[in-house]
C-alpha positions as CSV (number, residue, x, y, z in Angstrom):
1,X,-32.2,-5.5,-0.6
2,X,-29.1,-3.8,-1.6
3,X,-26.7,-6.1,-3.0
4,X,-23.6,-6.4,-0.1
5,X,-21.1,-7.2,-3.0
6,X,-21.3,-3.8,-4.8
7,X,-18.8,-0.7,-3.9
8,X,-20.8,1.7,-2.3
9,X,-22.4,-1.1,-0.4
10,X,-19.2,-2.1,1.0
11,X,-17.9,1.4,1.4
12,X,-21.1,2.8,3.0
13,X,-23.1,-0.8,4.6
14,X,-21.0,-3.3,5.3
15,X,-20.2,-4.4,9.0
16,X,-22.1,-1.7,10.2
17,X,-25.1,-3.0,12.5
18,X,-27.1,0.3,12.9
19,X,-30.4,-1.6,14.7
20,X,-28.3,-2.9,17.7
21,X,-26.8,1.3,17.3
22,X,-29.4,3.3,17.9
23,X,-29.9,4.2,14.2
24,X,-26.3,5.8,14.3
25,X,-25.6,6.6,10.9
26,X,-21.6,6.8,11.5
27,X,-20.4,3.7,13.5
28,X,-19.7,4.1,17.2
29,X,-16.1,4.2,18.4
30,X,-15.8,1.7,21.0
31,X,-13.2,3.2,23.0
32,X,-12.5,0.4,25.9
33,X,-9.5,-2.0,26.1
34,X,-11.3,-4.6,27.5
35,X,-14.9,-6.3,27.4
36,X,-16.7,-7.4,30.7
37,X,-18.8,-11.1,30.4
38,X,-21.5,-11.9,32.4
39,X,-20.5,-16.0,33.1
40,X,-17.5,-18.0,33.3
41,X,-18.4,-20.1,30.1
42,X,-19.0,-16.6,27.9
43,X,-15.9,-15.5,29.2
44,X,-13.7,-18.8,28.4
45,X,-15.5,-18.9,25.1
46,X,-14.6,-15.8,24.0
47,X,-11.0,-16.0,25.2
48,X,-10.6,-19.5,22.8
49,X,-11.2,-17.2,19.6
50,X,-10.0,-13.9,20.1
51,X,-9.7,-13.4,16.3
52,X,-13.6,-13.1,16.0
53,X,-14.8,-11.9,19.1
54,X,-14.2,-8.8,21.6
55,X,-12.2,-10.1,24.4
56,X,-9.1,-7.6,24.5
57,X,-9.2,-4.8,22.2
58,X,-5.5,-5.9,21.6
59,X,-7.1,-8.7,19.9
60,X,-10.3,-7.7,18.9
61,X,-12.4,-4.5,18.8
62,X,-15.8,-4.2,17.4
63,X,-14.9,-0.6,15.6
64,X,-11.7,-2.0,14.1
65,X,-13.8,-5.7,12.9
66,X,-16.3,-3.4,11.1
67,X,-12.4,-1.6,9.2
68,X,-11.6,-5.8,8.6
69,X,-15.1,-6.2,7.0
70,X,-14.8,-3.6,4.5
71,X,-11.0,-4.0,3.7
72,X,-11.5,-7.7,3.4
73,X,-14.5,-7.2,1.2
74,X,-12.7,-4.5,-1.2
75,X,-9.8,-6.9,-2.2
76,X,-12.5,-9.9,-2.0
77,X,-10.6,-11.9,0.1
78,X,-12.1,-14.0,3.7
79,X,-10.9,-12.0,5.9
80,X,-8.2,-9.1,7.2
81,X,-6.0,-7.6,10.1
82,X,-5.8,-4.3,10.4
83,X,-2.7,-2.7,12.0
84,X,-1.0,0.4,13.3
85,X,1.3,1.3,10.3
86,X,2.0,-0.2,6.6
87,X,5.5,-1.5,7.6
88,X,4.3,-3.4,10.3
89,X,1.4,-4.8,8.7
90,X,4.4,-6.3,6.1
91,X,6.3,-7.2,8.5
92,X,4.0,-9.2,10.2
93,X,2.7,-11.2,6.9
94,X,6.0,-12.1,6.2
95,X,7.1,-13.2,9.5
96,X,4.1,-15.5,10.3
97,X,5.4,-18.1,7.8
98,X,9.1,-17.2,7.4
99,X,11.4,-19.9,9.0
100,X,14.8,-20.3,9.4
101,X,16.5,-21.9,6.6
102,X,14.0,-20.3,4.1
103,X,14.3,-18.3,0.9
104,X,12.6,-15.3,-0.2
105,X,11.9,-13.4,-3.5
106,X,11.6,-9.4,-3.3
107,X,11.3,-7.0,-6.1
108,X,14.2,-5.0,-6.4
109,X,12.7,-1.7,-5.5
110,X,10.0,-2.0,-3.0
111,X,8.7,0.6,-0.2
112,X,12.2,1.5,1.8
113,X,11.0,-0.1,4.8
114,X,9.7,-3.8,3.1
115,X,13.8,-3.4,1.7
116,X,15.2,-3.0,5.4
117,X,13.0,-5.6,6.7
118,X,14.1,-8.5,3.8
119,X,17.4,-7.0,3.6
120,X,18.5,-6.5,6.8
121,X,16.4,-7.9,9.4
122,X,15.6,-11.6,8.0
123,X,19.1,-12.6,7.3
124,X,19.8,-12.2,11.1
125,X,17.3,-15.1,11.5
126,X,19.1,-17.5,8.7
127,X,17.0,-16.2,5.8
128,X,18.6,-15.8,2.6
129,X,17.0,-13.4,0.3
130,X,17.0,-12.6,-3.5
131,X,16.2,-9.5,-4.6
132,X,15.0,-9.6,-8.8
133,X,13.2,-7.5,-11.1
134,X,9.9,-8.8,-11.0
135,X,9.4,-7.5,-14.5
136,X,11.1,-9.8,-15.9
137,X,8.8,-13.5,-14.7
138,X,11.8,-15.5,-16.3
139,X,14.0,-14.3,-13.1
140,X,11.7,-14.6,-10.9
141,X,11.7,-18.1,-12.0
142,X,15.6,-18.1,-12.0
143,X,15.4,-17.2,-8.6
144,X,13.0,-20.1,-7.1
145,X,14.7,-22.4,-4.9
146,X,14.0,-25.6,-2.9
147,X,14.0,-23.2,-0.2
148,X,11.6,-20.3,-1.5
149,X,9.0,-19.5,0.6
150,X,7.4,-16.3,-0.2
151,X,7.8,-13.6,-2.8
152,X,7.0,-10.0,-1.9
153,X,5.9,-7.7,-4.6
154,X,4.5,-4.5,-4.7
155,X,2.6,-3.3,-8.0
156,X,3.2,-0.8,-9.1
157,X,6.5,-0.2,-6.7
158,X,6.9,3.1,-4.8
159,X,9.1,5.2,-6.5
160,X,9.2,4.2,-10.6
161,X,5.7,2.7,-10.9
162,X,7.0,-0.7,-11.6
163,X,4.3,-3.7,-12.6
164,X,4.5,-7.0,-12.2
165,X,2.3,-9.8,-13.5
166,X,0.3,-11.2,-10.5
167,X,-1.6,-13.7,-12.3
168,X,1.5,-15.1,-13.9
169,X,3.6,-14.8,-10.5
170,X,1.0,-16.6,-8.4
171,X,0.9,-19.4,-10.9
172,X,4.7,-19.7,-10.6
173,X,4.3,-20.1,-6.8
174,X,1.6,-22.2,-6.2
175,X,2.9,-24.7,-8.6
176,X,5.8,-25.1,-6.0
177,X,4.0,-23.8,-2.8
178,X,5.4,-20.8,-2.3
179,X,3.0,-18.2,-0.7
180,X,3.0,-14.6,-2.7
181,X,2.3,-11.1,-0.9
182,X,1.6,-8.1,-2.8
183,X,1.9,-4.3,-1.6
184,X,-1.1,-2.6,-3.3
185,X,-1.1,0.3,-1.7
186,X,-0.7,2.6,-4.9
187,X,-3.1,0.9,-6.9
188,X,-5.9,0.6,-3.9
189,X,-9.1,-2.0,-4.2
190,X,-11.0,0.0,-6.8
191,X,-8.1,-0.3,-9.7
192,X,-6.7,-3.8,-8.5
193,X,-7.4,-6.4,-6.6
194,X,-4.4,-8.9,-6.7
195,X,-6.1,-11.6,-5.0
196,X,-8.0,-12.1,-8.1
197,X,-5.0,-12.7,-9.8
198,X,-4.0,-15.5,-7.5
199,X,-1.8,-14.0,-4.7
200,X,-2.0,-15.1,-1.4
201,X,-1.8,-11.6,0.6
202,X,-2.7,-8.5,0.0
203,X,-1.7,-5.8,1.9
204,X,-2.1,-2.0,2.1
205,X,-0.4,1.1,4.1
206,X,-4.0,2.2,4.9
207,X,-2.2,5.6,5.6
208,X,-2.8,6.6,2.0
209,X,-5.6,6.0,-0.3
210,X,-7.7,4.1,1.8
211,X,-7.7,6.8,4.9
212,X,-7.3,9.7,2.3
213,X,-7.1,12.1,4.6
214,X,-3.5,12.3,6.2
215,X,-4.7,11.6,9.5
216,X,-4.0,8.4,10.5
217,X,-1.2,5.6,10.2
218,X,-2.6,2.6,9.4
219,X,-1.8,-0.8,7.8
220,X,-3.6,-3.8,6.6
221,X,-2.9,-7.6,5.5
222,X,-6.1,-9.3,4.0
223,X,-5.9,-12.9,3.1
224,X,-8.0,-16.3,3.5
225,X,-8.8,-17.3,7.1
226,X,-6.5,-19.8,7.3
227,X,-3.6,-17.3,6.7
228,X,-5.0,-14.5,8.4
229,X,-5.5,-16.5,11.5
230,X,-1.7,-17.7,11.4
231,X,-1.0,-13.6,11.3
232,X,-2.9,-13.5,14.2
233,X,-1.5,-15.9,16.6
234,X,1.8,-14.7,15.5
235,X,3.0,-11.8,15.2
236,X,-0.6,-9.7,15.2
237,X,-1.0,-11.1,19.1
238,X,2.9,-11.0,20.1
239,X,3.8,-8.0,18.9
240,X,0.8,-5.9,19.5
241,X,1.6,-3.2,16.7
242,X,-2.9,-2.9,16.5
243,X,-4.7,0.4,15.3
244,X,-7.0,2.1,17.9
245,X,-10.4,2.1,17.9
246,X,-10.5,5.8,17.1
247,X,-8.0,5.3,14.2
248,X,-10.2,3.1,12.4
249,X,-12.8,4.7,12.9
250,X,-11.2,7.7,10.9
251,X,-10.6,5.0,7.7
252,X,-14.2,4.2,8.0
253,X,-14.8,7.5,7.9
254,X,-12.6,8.1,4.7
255,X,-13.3,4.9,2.9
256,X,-17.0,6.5,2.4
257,X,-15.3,9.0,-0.2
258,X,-13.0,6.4,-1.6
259,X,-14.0,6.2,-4.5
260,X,-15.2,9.6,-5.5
261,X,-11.7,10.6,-4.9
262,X,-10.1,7.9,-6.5
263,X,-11.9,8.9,-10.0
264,X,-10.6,12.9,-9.2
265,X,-7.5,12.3,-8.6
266,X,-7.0,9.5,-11.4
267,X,-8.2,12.0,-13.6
268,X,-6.5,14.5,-12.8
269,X,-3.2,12.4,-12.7
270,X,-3.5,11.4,-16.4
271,X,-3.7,15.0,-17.4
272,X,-0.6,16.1,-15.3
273,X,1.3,13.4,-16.7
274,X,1.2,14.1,-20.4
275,X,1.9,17.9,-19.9
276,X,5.1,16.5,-18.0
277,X,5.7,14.1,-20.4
278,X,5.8,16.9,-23.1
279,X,8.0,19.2,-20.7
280,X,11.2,20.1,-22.8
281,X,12.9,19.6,-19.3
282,X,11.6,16.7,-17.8
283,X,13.4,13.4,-18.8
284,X,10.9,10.8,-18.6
285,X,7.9,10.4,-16.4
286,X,7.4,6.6,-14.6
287,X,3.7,6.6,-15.0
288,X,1.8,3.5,-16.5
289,X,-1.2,5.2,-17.7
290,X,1.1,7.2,-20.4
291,X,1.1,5.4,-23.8
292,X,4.9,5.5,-23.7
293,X,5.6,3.6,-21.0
294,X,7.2,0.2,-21.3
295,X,4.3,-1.6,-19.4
296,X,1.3,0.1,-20.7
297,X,-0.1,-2.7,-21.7
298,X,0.0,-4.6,-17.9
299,X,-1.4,-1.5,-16.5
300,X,-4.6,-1.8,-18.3
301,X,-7.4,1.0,-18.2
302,X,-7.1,2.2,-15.0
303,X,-3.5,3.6,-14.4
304,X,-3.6,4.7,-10.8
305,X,-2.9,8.3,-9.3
306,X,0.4,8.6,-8.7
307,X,3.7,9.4,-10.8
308,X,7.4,10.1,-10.9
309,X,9.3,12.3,-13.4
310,X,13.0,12.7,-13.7
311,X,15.0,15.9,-14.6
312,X,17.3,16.1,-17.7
313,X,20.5,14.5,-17.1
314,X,23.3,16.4,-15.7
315,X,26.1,16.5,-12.9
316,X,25.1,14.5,-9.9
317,X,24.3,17.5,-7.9
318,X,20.7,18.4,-7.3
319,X,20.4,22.5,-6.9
320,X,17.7,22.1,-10.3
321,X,15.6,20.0,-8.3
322,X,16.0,22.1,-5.5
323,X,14.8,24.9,-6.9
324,X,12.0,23.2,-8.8
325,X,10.6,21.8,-5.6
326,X,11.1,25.0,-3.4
327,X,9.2,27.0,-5.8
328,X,5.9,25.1,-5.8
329,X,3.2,26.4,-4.3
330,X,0.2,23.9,-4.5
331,X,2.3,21.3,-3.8
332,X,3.1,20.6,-0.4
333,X,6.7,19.1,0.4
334,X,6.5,15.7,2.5
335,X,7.1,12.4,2.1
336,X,3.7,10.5,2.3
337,X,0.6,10.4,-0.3
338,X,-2.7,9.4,-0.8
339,X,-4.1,12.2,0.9
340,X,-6.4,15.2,-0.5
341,X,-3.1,17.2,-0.5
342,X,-0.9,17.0,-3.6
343,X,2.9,16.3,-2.6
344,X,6.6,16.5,-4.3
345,X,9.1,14.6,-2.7
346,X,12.3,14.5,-4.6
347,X,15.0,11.2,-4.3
348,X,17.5,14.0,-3.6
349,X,16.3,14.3,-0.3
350,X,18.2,10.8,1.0
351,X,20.5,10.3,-1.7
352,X,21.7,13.4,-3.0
353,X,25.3,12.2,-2.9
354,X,24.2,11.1,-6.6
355,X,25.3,8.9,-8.7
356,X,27.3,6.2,-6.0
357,X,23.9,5.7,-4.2
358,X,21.7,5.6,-7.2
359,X,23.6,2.6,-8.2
360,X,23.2,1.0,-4.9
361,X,19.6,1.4,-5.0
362,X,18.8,1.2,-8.7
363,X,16.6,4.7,-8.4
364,X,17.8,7.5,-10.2
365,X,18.9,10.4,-8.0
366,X,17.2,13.7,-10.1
367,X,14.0,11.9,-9.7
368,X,10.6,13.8,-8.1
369,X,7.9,11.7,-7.1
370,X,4.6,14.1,-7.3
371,X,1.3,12.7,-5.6
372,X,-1.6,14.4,-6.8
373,X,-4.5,15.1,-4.2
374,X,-7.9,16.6,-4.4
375,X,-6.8,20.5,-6.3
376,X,-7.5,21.9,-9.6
377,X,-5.6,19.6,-11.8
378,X,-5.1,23.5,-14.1
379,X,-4.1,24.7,-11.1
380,X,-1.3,22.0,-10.5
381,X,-0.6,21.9,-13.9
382,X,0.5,26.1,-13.4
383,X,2.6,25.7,-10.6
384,X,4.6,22.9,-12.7
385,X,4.9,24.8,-14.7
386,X,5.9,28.7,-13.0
387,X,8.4,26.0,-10.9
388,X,10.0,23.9,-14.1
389,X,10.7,28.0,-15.4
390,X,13.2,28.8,-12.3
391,X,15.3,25.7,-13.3
């Protein structure tokens, strides 16, 4: 027998019951909102644990439980929800144990929509909130309270690739019992897996690497059972933001090629980054994997797929950019990643205003965040470099 903790057992086995199916070598979308039961009892003992069984397919769904079998397994924690985009799969994780009167620790730069939530929505609800550069574990310390009761990170962070260390984070928090989430939605399950290192939640915008084919908006919190079940009654049940049984269906479908196009596009990242890094006009490129960059050493071997690179200073107006970006040709224009497309999306875009908003937000304005998909890496590597000549 195959052993169910390996990666392509997981990506490939897991959940998936093929001889109740008919042999069907693809899982079966089970398209219904609601399950029928053949007795009172069956019904009332279904009803009493919705989490694990298919009662309401706002609750349960056996397509989207064979999705929380495999996430859950890649991040080797107990168990997961799966819902119908990144932000609210954040929002939810940190609502189920936020209270009035508490205190929570967010990196300084995290995914814009993790920012409005701690920013602007939790202090309506008598939250205070510190935001800190989790590089730097002695403020994060600082920044504990009485009060603290969760820190959000996200590792590397959205737009500079920022690290933090998990391991020595979670040991921070549990010594004072404060619960720790972590966005790891750039690195994905095959380069990190953040529970490991102590932290409580996990979660993902499935949306990216996971689904891998820019198809579906999707989000994920995976946790032990205790916590996952709190998500549950919560917000998970209340505010219904669920993924549809077709939906998961399309992850499961693109987690089979996870991880063949993880070690592409990895590959092909590291070699895109040095000929930018060596670019007489690029500035510096935000990518751990480079031997240059401040946190090398956190990153470890495997570096992730994703990177940033910033222009050579000048005026805070951004017609270089411009004309960088409108002259690529492999790489499409748009604001997501993680698919099998490669995408430029420059800072410019929302804060082009320069150098007042850059200060408000800590991001530099001339900066370009490249996501490199499935091509040629010479082929991306050219149109760099024919667009990098018209600036």
């Amino acid at each position: 027998m195959a052993d169910p903790h390996t990666l392509s057992y997981i990506l490939n086995h897991l959940g998936e019951d093929r001889e109740s199916q008919r042999g069907a070598v693809t899982p079966p979308i089970f398209e219904t909102s609601n399950f029928a039961f053949p007795t009172v009892a069956a019904m009332r003992a279904a009803g009493q644990d919705e989490l694990n069984n298919a009662f309401y397919t706002r609750g349960n769904n056996p397509t989207v439980e064979i999705l929380r079998r495999k996430l859950a397994a890649l991040e080797r924690t107990e168990d997961a929800l799966v819902f119908g985009s990144g932000a609210a799969a954040v929002a939810a994780a940190v609502l189920a144990f936020v209270r009035q009167g508490d205190h929570v620790i967010c990196v300084q730069k995290p995914y814009a929509w993790t920012r409005v939530l701690v920013r602007d929505w939790l202090p309506r609800f008598g939250v205070t909130v510190s935001f800190v550069d989790g590089g730097d574990l002695a403020a994060v310390e600082a920044a504990l309270t009485e009060r603290t009761r969760m820190i959000v990170l996200e590792s590397p962070n959205s737009l500079t690739l920022e690290l933090q260390d998990l391991a020595a984070i979670a040991q921070l928090a549990k010594a004072r019992g404060v619960l720790t989430l972590c966005d790891n939605s750039y690195a994905s399950p095959l380069l990190q897996q953040p529970a490991a290192h102590g932290i409580d939640l996990v979660m993902h915008s499935v949306t990216k690497y996971l689904n891998g084919h820019s198809d579906v908006v999707a989000g994920v919190v995976c946790g032990a059972q205790t916590h996952i079940r709190e998500i549950f009654r919560g917000p998970y049940m209340t505010f219904g933001a669920i993924i549809g049984p077709l939906e998961a269906w399309l992850v499961l479908r693109g987690l089979r090629t996870l991880a063949v196009r993880m070690e592409r596009i990895c590959a092909s990242t590291a070699r895109i980054a040095d000929f930018l890094e060596r670019h007489p006009k690029i500035a510096r490129v935000y990518y751990p994997g480079n031997a240059s960059d401040p946190q090398r050493e956190l990153a470890g071997a495997d570096e992730g797929a994703r990177e940033s690179c910033r222009s050579k200073s000048g005026p805070p107006t951004w017609p270089g950019i411009e004309r960088f970006c409108d002259n690529l040709k492999m790489f499409l224009m748009a604001v997501s990643w993680g698919g099998h497309e490669s995408l430029a999306w420059p800072l410019a875009v929302v804060i082009k205003d320069g150098k007042a908003e850059s200060n408000r937000t800590g991001l530099p304005w001339n900066l370009v965040r490249l996501s490199i998909g499935l091509e040629d890496a010479d082929e991306l590597i050219a149109d760099l470099q024919q667009a990098l000549a018209r600036v």
